[in-house]
C-alpha positions as a Markdown table, in Angstrom:
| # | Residue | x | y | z |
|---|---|---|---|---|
| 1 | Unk | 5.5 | -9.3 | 9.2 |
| 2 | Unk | 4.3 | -11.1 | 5.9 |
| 3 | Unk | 0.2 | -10.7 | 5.3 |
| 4 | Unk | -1.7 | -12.2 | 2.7 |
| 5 | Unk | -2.9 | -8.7 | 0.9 |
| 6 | Unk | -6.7 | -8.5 | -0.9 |
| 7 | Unk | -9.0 | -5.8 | -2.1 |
| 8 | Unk | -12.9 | -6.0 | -1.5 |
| 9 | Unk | -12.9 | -4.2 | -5.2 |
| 10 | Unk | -11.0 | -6.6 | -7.2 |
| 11 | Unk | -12.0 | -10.0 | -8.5 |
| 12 | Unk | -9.1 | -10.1 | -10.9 |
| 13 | Unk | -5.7 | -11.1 | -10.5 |
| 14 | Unk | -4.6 | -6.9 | -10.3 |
| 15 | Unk | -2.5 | -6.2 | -7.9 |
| 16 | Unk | -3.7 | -5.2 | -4.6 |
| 17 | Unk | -1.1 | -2.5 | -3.9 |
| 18 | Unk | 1.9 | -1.2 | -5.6 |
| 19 | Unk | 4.1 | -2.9 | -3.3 |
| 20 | Unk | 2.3 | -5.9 | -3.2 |
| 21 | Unk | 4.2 | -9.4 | -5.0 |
| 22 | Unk | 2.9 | -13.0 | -5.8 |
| 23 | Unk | 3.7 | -15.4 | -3.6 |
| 24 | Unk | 3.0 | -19.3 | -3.2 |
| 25 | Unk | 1.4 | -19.8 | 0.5 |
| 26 | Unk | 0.0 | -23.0 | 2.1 |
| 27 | Unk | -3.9 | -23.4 | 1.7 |
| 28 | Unk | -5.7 | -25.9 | 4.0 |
| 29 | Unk | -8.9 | -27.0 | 2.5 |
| 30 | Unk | -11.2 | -28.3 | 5.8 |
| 31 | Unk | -14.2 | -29.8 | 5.7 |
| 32 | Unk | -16.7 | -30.4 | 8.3 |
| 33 | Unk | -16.7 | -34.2 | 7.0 |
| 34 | Unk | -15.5 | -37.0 | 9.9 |
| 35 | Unk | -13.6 | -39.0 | 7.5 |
| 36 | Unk | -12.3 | -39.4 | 4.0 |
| 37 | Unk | -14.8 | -41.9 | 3.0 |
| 38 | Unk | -17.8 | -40.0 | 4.0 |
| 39 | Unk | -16.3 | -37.1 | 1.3 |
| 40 | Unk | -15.9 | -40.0 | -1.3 |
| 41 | Unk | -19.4 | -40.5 | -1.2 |
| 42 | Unk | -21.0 | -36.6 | -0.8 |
| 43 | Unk | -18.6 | -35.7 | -3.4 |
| 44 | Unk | -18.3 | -38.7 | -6.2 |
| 45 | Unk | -14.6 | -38.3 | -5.8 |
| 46 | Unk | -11.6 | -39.3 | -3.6 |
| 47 | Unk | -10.3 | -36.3 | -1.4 |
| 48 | Unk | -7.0 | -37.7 | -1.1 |
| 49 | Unk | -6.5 | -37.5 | -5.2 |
| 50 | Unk | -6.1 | -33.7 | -5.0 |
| 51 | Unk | -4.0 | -31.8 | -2.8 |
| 52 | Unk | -1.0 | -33.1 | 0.0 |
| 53 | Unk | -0.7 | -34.1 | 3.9 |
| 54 | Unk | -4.4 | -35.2 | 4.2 |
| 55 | Unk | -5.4 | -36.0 | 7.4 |
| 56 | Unk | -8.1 | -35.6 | 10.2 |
| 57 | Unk | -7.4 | -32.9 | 12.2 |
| 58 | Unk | -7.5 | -31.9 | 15.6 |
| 59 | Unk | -11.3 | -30.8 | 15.4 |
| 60 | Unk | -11.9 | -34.2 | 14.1 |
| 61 | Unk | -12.3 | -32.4 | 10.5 |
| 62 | Unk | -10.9 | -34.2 | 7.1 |
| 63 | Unk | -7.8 | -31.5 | 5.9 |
| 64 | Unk | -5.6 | -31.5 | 3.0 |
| 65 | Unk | -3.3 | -28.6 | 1.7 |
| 66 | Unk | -2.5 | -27.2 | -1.6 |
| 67 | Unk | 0.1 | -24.5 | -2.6 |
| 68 | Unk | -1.9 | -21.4 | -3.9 |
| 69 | Unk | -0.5 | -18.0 | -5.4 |
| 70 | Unk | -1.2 | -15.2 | -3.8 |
| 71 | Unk | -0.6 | -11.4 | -3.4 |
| 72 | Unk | 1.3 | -10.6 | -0.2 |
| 73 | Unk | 2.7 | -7.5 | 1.6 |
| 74 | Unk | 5.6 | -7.2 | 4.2 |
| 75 | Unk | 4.6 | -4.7 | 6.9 |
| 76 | Unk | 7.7 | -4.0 | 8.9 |
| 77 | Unk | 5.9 | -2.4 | 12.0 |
| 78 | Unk | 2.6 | -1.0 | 13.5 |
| 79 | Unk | 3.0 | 2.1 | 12.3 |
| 80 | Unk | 3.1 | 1.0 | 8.6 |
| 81 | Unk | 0.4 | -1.0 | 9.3 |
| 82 | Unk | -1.7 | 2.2 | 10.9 |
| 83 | Unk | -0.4 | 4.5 | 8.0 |
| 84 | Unk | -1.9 | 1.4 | 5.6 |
| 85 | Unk | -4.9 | 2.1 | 7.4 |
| 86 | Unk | -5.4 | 6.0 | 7.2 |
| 87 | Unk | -4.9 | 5.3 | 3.0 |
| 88 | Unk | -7.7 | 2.4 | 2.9 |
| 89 | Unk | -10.5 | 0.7 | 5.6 |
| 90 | Unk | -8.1 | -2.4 | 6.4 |
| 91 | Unk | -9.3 | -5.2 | 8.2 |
| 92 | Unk | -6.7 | -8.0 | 10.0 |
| 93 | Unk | -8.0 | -11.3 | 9.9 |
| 94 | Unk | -6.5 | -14.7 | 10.5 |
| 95 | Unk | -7.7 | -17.3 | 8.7 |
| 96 | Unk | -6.5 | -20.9 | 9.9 |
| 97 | Unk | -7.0 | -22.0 | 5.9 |
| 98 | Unk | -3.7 | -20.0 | 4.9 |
| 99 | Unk | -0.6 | -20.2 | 6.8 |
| 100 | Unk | -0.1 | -16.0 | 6.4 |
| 101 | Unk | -2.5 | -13.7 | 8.1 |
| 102 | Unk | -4.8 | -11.8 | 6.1 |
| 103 | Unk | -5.2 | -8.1 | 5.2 |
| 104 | Unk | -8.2 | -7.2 | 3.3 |
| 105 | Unk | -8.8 | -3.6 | 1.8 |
| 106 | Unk | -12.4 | -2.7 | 2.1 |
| 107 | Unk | -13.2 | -0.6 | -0.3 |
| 108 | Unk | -16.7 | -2.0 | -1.6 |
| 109 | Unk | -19.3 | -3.3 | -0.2 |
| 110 | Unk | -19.1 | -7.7 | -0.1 |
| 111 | Unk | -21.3 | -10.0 | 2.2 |
């Protein structure tokens, strides 16, 4: 399975992991906004000039996606992913913004 890979550490572009490689995923940028127009006006610009596939979404949200480089990892089973564990403090997350489940490495404190 392919996971989004991050270190609570970095705030670079290093890589996360020796085996870690750049990828471009799908980011969904929501906001808690009823309708375009209302972000036009909060914002002083039009949401739909940035980004693709804007749209109101099923929580009645205004979305639109943009294609975002990030550093991944393939973790072929639950046991890698246990023996990633034992190394580093790993938390799973799933995020609905990015289309790739999350993996972050905790190793320093961050609110």
């Amino acid at each position: 399975m392919e996971f989004i890979i991050r270190r609570s550490s970095l705030w670079s572009e290093d890589k996360p992991l020796e085996n870690a490689y750049k990828k471009q995923v799908e980011y969904r940028d929501i906001r808690t906004l009823p309708s375009f127009k209302h972000y036009d006006i909060k914002f002083d610009e039009a949401f739909t000039d940035k980004g693709s596939n804007h749209k109101v979404n099923k929580d009645s949200n205004i979305e639109r996606t943009f294609i975002e480089e990030e550093w991944c990892l393939d973790v072929d089973s639950l046991n890698d992913l246990v023996e990633l564990s034992k190394q580093d403090d790993v938390i799973v997350s799933h995020n609905k913004e990015y289309n790739l489940p999350i993996l972050e490495i905790y190793d320093d404190y961050r609110e």
